[in-house]
C-alpha positions as CSV (number, residue, x, y, z in Angstrom):
1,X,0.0,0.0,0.0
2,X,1.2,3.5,-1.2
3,X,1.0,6.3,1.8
4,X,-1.7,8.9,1.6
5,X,-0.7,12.5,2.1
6,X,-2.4,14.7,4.1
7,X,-3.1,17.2,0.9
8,X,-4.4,14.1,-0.8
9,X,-6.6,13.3,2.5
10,X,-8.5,16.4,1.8
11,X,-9.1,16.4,-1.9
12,X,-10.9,13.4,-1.3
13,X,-12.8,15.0,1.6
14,X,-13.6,17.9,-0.7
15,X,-14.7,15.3,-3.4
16,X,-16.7,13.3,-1.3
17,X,-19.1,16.7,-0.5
18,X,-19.5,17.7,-3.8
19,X,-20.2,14.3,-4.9
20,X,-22.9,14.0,-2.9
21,X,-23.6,17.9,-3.3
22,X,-24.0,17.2,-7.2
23,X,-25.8,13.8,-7.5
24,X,-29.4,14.9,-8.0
25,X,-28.1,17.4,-10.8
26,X,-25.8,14.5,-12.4
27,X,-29.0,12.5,-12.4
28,X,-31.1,15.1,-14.1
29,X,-28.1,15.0,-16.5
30,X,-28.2,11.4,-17.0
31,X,-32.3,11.7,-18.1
32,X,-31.2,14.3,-20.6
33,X,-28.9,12.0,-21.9
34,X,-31.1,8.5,-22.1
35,X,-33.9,10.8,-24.3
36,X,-31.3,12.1,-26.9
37,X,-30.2,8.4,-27.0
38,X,-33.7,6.8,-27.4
39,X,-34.4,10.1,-30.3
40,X,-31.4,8.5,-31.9
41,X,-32.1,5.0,-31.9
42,X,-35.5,5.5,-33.8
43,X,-34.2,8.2,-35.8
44,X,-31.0,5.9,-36.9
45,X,-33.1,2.6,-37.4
46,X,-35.5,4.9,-39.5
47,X,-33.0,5.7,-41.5
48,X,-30.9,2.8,-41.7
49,X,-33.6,1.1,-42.8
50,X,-34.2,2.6,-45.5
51,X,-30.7,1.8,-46.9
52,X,-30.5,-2.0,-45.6
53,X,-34.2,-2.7,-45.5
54,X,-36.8,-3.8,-42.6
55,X,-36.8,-7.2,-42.7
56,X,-36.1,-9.2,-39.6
57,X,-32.6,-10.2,-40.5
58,X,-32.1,-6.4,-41.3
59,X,-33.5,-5.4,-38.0
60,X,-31.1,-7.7,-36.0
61,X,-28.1,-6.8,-37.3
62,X,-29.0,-3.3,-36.6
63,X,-30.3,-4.4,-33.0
64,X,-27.1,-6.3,-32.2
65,X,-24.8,-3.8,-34.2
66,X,-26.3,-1.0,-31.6
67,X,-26.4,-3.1,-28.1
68,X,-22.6,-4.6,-29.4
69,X,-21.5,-1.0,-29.6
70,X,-22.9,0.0,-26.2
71,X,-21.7,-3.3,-24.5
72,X,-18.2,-2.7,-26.1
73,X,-18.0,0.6,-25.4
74,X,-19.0,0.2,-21.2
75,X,-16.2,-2.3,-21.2
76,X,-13.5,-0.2,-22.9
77,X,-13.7,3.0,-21.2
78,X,-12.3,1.7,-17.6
79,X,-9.7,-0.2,-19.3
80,X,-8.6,2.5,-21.7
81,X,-9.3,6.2,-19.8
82,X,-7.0,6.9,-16.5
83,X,-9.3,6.9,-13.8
84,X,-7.3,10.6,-13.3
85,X,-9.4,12.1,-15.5
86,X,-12.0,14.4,-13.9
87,X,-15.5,12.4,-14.9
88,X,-17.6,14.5,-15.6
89,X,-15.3,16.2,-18.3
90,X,-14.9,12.8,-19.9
91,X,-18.2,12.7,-19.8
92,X,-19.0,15.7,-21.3
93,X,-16.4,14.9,-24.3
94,X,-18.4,12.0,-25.0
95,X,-21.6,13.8,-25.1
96,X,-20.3,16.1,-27.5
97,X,-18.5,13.3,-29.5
98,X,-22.1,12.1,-29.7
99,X,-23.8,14.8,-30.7
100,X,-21.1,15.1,-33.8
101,X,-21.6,11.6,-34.9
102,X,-25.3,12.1,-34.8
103,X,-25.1,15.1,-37.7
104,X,-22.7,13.4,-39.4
105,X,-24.6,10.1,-39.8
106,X,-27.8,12.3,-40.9
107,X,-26.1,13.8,-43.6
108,X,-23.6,11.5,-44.4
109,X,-27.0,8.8,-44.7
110,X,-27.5,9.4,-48.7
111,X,-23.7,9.2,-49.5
112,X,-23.8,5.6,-47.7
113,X,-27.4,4.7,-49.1
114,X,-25.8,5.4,-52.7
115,X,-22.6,3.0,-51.6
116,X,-24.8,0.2,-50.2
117,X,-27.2,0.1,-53.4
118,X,-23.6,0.2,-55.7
119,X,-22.2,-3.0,-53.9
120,X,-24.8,-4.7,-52.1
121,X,-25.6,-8.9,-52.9
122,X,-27.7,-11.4,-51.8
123,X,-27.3,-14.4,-49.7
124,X,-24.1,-14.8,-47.1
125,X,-22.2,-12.0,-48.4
126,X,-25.2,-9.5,-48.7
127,X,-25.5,-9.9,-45.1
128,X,-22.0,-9.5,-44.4
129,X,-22.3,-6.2,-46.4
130,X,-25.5,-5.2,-44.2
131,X,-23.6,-5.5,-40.9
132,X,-20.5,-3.8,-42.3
133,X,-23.0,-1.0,-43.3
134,X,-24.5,-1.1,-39.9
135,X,-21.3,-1.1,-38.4
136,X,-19.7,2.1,-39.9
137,X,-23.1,4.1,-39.2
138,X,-23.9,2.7,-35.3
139,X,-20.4,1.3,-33.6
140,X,-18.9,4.9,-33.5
141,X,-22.0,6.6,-31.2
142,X,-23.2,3.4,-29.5
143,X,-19.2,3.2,-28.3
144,X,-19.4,6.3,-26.6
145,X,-22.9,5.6,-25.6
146,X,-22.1,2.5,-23.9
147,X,-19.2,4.6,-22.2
148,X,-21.0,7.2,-20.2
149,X,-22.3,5.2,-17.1
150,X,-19.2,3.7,-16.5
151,X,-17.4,7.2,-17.4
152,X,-20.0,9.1,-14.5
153,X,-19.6,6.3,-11.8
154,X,-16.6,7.4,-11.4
155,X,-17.8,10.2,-9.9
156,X,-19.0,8.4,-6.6
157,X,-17.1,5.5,-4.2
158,X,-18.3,1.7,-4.3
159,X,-20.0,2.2,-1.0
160,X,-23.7,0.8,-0.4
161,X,-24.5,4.6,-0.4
162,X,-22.9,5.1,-4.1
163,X,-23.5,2.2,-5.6
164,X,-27.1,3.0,-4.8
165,X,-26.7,5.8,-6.9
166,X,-25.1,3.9,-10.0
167,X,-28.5,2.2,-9.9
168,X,-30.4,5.3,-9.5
169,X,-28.2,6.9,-12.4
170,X,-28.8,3.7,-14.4
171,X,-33.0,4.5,-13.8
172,X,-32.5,8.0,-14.4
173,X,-31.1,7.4,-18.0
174,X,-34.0,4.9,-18.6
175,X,-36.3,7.6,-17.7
176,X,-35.4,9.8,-19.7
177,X,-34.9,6.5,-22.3
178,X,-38.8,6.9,-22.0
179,X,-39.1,10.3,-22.6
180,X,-37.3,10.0,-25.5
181,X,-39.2,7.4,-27.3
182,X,-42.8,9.1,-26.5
183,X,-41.5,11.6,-27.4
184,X,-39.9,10.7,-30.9
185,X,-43.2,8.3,-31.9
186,X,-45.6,10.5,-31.2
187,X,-44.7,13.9,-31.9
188,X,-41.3,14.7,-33.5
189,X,-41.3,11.8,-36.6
190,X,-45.5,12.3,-36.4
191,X,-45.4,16.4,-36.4
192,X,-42.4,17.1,-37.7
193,X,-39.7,15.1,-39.6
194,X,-36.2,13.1,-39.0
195,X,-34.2,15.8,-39.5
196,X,-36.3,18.1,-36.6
197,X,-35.7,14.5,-34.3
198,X,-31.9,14.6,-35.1
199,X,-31.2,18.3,-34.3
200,X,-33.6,17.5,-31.0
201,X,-31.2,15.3,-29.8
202,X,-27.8,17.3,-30.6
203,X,-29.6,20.0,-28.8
204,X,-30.1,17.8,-26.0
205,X,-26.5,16.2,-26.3
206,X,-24.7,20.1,-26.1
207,X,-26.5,21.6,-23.4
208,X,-25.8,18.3,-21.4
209,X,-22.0,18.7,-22.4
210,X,-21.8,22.2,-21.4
211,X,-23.8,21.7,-18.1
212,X,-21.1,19.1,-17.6
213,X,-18.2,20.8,-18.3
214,X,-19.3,23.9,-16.3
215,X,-19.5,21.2,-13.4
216,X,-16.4,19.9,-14.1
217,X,-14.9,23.6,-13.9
218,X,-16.4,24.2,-10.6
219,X,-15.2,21.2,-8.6
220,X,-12.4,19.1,-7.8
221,X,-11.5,15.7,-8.3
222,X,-9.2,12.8,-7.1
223,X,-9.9,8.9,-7.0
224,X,-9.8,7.6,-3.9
225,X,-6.8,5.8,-2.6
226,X,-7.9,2.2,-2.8
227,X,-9.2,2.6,-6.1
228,X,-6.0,3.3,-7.2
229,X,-4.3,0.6,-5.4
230,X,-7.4,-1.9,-6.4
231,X,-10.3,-3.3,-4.5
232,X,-10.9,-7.0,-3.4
233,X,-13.2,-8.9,-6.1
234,X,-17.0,-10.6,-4.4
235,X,-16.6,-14.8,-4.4
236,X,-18.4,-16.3,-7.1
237,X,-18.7,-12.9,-8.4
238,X,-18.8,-15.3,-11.8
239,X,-22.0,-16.6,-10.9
240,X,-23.3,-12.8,-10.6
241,X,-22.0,-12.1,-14.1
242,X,-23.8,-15.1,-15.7
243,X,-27.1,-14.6,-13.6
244,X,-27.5,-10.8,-14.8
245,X,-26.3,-12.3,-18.5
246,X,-29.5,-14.4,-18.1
247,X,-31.5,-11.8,-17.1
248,X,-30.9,-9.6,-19.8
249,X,-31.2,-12.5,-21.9
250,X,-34.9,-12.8,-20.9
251,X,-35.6,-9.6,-20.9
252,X,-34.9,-9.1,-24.3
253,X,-36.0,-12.2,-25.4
254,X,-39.3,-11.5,-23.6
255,X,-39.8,-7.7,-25.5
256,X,-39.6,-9.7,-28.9
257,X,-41.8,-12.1,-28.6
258,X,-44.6,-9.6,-26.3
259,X,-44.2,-7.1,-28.8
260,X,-44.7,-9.1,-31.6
261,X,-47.8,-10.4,-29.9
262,X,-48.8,-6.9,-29.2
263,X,-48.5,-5.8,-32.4
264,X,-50.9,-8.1,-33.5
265,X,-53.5,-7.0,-31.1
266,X,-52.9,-3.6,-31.4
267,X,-51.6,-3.0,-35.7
268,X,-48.2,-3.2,-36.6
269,X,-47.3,0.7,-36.7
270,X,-44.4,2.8,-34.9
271,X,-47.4,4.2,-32.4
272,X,-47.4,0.3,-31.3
273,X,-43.7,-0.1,-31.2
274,X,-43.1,3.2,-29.0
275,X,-45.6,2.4,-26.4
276,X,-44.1,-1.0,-25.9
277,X,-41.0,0.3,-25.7
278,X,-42.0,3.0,-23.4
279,X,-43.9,0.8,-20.8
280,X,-40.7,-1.9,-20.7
281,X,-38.7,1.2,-20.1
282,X,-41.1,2.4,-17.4
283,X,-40.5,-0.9,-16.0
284,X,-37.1,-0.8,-15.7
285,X,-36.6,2.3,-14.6
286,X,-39.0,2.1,-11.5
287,X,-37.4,-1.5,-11.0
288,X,-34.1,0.0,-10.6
289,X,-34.9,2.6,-8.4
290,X,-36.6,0.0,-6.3
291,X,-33.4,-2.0,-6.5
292,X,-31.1,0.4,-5.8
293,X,-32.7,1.5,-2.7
294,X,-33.0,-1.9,-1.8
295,X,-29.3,-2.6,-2.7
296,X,-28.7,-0.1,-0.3
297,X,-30.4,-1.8,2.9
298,X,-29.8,-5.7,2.5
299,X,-26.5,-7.3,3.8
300,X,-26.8,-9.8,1.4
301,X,-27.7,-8.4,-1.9
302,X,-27.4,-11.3,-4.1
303,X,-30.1,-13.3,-2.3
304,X,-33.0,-10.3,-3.1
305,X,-31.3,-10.5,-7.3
306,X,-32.0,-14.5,-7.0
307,X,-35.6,-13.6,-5.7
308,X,-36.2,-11.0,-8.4
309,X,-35.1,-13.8,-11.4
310,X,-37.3,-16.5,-9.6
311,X,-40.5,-13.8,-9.3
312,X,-39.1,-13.3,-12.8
313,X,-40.4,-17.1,-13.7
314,X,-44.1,-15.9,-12.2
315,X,-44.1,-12.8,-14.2
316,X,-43.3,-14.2,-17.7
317,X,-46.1,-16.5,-17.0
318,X,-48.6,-13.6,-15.9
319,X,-47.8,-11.9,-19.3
320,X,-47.8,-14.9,-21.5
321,X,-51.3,-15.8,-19.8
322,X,-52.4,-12.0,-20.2
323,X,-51.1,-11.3,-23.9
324,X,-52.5,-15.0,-25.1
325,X,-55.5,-15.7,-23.1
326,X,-57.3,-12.3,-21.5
327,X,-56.5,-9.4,-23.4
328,X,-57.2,-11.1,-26.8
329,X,-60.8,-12.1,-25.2
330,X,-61.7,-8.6,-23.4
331,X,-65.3,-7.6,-24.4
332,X,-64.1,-4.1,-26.4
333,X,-65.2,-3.3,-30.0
334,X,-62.4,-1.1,-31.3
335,X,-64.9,0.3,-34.2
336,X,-67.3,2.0,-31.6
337,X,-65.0,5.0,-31.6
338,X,-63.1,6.5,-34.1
339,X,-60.7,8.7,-31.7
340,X,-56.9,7.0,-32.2
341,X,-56.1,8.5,-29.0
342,X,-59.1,6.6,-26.8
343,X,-57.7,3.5,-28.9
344,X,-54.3,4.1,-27.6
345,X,-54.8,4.9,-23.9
346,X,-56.4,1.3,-23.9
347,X,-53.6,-0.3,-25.3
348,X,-51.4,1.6,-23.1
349,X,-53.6,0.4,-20.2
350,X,-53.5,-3.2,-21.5
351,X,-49.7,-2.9,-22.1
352,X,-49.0,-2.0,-18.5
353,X,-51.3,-4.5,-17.0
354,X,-49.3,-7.4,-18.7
355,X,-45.6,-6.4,-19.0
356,X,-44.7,-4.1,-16.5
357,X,-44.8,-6.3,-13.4
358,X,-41.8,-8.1,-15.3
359,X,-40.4,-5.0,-16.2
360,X,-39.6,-3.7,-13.2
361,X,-38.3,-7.3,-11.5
362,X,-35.7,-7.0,-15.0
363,X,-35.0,-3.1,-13.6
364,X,-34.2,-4.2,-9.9
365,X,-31.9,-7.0,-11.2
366,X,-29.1,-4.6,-12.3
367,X,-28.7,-2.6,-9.0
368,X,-29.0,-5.6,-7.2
369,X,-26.2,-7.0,-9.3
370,X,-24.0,-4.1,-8.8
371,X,-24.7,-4.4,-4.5
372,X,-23.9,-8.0,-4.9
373,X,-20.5,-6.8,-6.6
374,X,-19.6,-4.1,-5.1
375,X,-16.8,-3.5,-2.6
376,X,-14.9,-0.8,-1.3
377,X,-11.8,0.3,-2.9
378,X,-13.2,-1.0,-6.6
379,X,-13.2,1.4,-9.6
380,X,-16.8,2.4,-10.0
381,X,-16.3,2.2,-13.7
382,X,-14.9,-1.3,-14.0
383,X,-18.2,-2.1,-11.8
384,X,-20.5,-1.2,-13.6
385,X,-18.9,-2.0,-17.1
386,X,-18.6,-5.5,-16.1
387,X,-22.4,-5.8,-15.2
388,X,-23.5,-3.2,-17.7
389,X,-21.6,-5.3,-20.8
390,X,-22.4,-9.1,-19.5
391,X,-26.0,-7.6,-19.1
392,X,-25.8,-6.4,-22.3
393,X,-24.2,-9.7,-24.0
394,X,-27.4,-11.8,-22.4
395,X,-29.6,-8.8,-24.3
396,X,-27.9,-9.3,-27.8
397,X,-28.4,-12.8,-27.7
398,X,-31.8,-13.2,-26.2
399,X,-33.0,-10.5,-29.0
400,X,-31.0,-11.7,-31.8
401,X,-31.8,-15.5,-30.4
402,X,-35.7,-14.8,-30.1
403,X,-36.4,-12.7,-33.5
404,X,-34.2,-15.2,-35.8
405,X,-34.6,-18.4,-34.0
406,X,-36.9,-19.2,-31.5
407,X,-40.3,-17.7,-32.3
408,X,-40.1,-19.4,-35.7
409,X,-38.5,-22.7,-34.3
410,X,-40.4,-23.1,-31.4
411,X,-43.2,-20.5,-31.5
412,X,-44.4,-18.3,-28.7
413,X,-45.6,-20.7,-26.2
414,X,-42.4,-22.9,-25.9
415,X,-40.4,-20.1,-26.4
416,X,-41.5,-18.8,-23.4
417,X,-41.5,-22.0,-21.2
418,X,-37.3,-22.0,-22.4
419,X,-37.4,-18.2,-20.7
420,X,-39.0,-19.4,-17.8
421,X,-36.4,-22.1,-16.4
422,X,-33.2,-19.7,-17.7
423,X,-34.7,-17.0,-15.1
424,X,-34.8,-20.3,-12.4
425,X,-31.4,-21.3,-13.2
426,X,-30.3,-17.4,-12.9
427,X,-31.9,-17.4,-9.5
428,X,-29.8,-20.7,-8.8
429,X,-26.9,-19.3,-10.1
430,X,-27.1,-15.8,-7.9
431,X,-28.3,-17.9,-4.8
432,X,-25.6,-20.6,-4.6
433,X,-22.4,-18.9,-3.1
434,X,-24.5,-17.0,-0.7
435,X,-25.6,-20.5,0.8
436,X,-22.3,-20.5,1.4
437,X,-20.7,-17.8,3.1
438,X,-18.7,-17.2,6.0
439,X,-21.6,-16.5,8.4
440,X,-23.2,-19.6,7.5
441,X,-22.7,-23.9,8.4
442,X,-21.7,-25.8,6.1
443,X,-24.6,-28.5,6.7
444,X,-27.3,-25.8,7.0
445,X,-26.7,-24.5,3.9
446,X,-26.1,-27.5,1.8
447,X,-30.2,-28.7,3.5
448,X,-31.5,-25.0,2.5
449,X,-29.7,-24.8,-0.9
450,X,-31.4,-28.5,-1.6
451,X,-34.8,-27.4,-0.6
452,X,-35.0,-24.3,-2.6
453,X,-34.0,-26.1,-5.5
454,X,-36.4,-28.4,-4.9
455,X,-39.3,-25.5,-5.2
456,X,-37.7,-24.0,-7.7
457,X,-38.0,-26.7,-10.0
458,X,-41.0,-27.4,-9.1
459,X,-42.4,-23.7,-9.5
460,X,-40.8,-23.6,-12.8
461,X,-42.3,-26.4,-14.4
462,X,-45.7,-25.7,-12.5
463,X,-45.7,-22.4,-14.3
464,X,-43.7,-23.4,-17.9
465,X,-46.8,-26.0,-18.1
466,X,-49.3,-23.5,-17.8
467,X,-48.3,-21.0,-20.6
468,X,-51.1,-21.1,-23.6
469,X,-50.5,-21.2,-27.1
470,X,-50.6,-18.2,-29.2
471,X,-54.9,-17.7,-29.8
472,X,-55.8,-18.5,-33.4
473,X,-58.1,-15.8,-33.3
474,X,-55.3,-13.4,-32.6
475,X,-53.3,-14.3,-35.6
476,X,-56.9,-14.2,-37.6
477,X,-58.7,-10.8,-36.5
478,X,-56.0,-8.8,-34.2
479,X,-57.4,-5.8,-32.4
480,X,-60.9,-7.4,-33.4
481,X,-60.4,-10.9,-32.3
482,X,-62.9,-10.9,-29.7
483,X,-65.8,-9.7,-31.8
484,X,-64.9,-12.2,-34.7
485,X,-64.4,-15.3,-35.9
486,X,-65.8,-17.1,-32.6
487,X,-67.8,-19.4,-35.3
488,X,-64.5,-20.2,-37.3
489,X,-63.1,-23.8,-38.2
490,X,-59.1,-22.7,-37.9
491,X,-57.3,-24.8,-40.5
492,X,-53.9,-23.9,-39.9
493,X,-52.0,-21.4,-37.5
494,X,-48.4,-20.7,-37.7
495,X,-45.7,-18.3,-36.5
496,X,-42.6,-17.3,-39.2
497,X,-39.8,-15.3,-39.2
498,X,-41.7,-11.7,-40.2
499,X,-45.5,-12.5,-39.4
500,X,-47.7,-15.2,-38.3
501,X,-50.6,-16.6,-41.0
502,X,-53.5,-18.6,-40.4
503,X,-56.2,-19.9,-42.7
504,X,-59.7,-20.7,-41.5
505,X,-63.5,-21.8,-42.8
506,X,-66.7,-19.8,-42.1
507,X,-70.1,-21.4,-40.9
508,X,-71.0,-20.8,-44.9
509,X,-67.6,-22.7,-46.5
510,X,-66.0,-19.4,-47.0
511,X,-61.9,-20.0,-46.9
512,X,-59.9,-16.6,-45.7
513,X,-56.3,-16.5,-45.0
514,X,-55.0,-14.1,-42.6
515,X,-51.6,-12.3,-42.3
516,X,-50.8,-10.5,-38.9
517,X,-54.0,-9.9,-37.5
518,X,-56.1,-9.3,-40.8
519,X,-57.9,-11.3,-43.7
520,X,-55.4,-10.8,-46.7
521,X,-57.4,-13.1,-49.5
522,X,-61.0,-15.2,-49.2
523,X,-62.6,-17.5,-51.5
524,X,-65.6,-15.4,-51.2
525,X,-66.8,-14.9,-54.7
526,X,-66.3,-10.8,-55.1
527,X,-62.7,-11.6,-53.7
528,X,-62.2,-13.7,-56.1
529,X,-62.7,-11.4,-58.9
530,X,-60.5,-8.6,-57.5
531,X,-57.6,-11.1,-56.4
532,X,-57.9,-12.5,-60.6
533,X,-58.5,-9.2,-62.0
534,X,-55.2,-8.1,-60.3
535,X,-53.4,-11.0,-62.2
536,X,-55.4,-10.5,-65.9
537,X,-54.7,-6.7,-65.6
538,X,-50.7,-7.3,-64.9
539,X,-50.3,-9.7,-68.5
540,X,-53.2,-7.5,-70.3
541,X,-51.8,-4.3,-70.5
542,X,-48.2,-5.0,-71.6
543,X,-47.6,-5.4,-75.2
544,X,-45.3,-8.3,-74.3
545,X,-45.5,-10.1,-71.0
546,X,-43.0,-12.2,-71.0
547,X,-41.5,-11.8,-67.4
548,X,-43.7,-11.3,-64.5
549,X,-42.8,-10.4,-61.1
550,X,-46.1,-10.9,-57.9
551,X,-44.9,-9.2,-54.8
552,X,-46.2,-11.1,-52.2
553,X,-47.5,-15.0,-52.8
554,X,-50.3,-14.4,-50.3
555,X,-52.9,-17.4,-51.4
556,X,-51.6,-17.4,-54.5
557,X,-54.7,-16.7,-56.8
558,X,-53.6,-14.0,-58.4
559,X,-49.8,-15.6,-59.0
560,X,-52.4,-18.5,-60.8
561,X,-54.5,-15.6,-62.9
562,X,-50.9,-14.6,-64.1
563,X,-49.7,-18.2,-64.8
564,X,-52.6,-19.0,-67.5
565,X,-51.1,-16.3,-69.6
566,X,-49.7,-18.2,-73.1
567,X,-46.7,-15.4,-73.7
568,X,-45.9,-15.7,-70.0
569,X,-42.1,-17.1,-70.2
570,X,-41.2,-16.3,-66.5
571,X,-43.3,-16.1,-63.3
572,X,-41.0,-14.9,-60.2
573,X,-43.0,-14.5,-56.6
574,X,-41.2,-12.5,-53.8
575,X,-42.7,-13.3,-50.9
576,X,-40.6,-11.9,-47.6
577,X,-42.2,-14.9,-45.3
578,X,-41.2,-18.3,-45.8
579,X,-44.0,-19.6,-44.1
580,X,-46.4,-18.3,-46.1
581,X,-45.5,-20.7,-48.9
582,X,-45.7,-23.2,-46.6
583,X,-49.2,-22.7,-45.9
584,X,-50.2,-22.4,-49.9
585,X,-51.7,-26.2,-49.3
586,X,-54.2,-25.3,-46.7
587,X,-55.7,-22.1,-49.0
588,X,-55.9,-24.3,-51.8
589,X,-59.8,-23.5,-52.0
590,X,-58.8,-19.9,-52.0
591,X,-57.5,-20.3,-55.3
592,X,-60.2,-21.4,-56.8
């Protein structure tokens, strides 16, 4: 150990006061930055898209490209950026340095669109192309993104008192995470444009820059001795890092598949997607200020994160059960008004009833991590970079995992069961070493460590078991599925990479097939007409059709009006969901 000097002593005294002087403005700070961030993220994916395209293998490389950056960038900064640096200077850099990337990218977008459309392929190497594309456009902000917790929790000591206030700095920049996206869905990209959204958030980005700097200028800063010497590292602080992997895991895991089951009971539009996202963010920023003050109180930390992943198992099941089996059933007729905003308060009602219990249990896991963690003398950055990027690893691959794999391999009931016992092995994971700790026998703790797990398994395949299967009137009639269809003879109901599809009888042998939520083609005889007249009108009008192209197979009839052409030469269907072709033999009467 190095000796301390008196003059050091009181810097560090002098620090310590305005640290805790400064921590409700920092926080306000921190809600200022988690809106220009959320702005961004819609703003960027709007745009991106555009270049790349919206389908889902589009979407997840811009989803993983984005959390990659941010999980890279939270680890970096304590390993590459003296701790010697004032924080909230470094943090104001990286505000500006966002801020800059964010103009740049918005009028650097049409150079890059022109690039992608001059070099793009199909196949292996066209999505190789699409994440390099993603890459150049997101890596850069999301790195500095990713950097700024870590970067201000420097700021306070990894005491129970400030790592409370990581986790309250972590809620504060959801909040304003929340903000952000309301704000963005429903009024800048609604009222006014992308370009008004971008120089929103730059706004936002320099006056929180300057604020910081100015803060920086005013007070005085020097890490505390044992940080500079290092702190002692938590045992079986390995099983901490895997249990919050897991969590955010789930969690993201859990938003794909609830709002893709949203969005078919409330329309697939960007009003839908922002009130999701809003209420999961509500969630997680009450949970971690509910964690953090809890993280504050317990002895034992770890053992209140294992209960929040094994509540966890009980609140994926309450929101499967809601989004599958009540809300689709509730006794409302959307048609009786024709106000979007009474509409939208009731999905905003129905959205909290179902996710936000889960939410917030996903919030509290993170502060409760960083208690678990924690322990004096520690640099408050490589704390929470180390939670904040394993969380963020479990969050790529439970979103990448659920949007390209499991929804379509499994569907969403199974799907769901598989969350379920990863939040029961978390809670195992988190619980274990504290069965074990110095304060406790060795015999005692092996009985009580057997008998939870006992429960646990128990409780999880008591609840996994009683998850229902995605409602065939859902897929069939959406926001209307309670009003509709309750005479129906479902023929087939499945769930694809982009959209689930469904085909189904009437009482009076009428066939329809339905795409996300809605009847797309019928064998009803004035469909029929429209669906062939499509087709005729496509090979009538050319003077030579020799080469057709049907966007979308659908049920196929008017692919089949087109086929009976005699000049046809070439027929070429692009149809985005596999499973759609897959169904073709089940809407055979469709087709006449």
């Amino acid at each position: 150990m190095r000796e301390i000097s008196v003059n050091e002593t009181t810097d560090q005294a002098a620090h310590a006061l305005a640290s805790g002087r400064y921590l409700p403005f920092l926080l306000v700070l921190f809600v200022g930055s988690g809106c220009s961030a959320l702005i961004y993220e819609i703003v960027w994916f709007q745009l991106l898209e555009l270049v790349i395209g919206s389908s889902t293998i589009s979407l997840g490389i811009l989803l993983g490209t984005f959390m990659g950056g941010m999980c890279l960038g939270s680890w970096l900064l304590p390993r590459f950026v003296s701790r010697t640096h004032h924080p909230l200077r470094v943090y104001a850099f990286m505000e500006l340095g966002i801020g800059l990337i964010g103009l740049a990218i918005f009028f650097g977008m049409p150079l890059l669109g022109g690039l992608y459309l001059a070099w793009a392929g199909s196949g292996f190497y066209g999505m190789l192309f699409r994440g390099i594309v993603a890459g150049v456009c997101l890596l850069p902000p999301t790195l500095l993104m990713g950097a700024t917790l870590p970067a201000i929790s420097r700021w306070v000591e990894t005491t129970p008192a400030g790592v409370s206030w990581l986790g309250f700095f972590y809620g504060g920049n959801i909040g304003g995470a929340v903000i952000g996206s309301l704000l963005t869905g429903f009024y800048l990209l609604r009222v006014h444009d992308i370009a008004v959204a971008t120089f929103v958030a730059v706004t936002i980005n320099a006056i929180v820059a300057v604020l910081s700097l100015s803060l920086a200028r005013a007070t005085s800063y020097s890490p505390a001795a044992e940080a500079l010497d290092g702190g002692m590292t938590q045992a079986g602080a390995w099983t901490i890092y895997t249990a919050i992997a897991l969590s955010g895991m789930t969690a993201l895991a859990s938003e794909v598949i609830w709002t893709r089951i949203l969005t078919l009971l409330f329309g697939a539009t960007v009003y839908t997607f922002s009130l999701v996202l809003a209420v999961f963010l509500l969630g997680l920023g009450i949970g971690s200020a509910l964690g953090s003050a809890l993280g504050n109180q317990m002895a034992r930390p770890r053992v209140a994160l294992a209960w929040c992943q094994m509540l966890l198992c009980a609140a994926i099941a309450w929101a499967a059960y809601m989004l599958m089996q009540s809300l689709p059933n509730w006794p409302i007729d959307p048609s009786l008004t024709g106000d979007p905003w009474v509409n939208m308060q009731l999905d905003l009602v129905r959205s909290l009833w179902a996710v936000l219990p889960a939410a917030i249990l996903w919030g509290a896991s993170f502060p409760l991590a960083l208690a678990s963690l924690a322990s004096r003398g520690q640099d408050p950055a490589r704390l929470v970079g180390g939670v904040y990027a394993a969380n963020t690893v479990g969050a790529i691959v439970g979103s990448l995992g659920a949007s390209l794999l499991l929804v379509a391999w499994l569907g969403s009931q199974q799907s769901q069961q598989l969350l379920i016992i990863i939040s029961a092995t978390s809670a195992v994971l988190a619980l274990v070493p504290a069965t074990f700790d110095a304060e406790s026998s060795k015999g005692k703790s092996s009985v009580a460590l057997a008998i939870f797990l006992v429960l646990a398994a128990g409780f999880t395949v008591l609840l996994a078991r009683r998850i229902p299967e995605l409602p065939a009137r859902l897929v069939e009639y959406g926001r209307f599925a309670a009003m509709r269809g309750a005479q129906n003879k479902t023929i087939y109901v499945g769930e694809g990479l982009t959209a689930s599809v469904a085909v189904s009888d009437l009482p009076d042998g009428i066939r329809n097939y339905h795409n996300a939520g809605k009847v797309q083609a019928s064998s009803d005889p004035a469909d029929m007409k429209l669906q062939r007249m499509l087709g005729h009108l496509t090979t009538l009008l050319p003077e030579n059709p020799h080469r057709v192209l049907v966007i979308g197979c659908g049920a196929g009839v008017t692919a089949g009006a087109v086929s009976i052409e005699p000049r046809l030469q070439r027929q070429t269907i692009a149809e985005i969901e596999p499973l759609v072709c897959r169904e073709e033999p089940e809407g055979r009467d469709t087709r006449g």
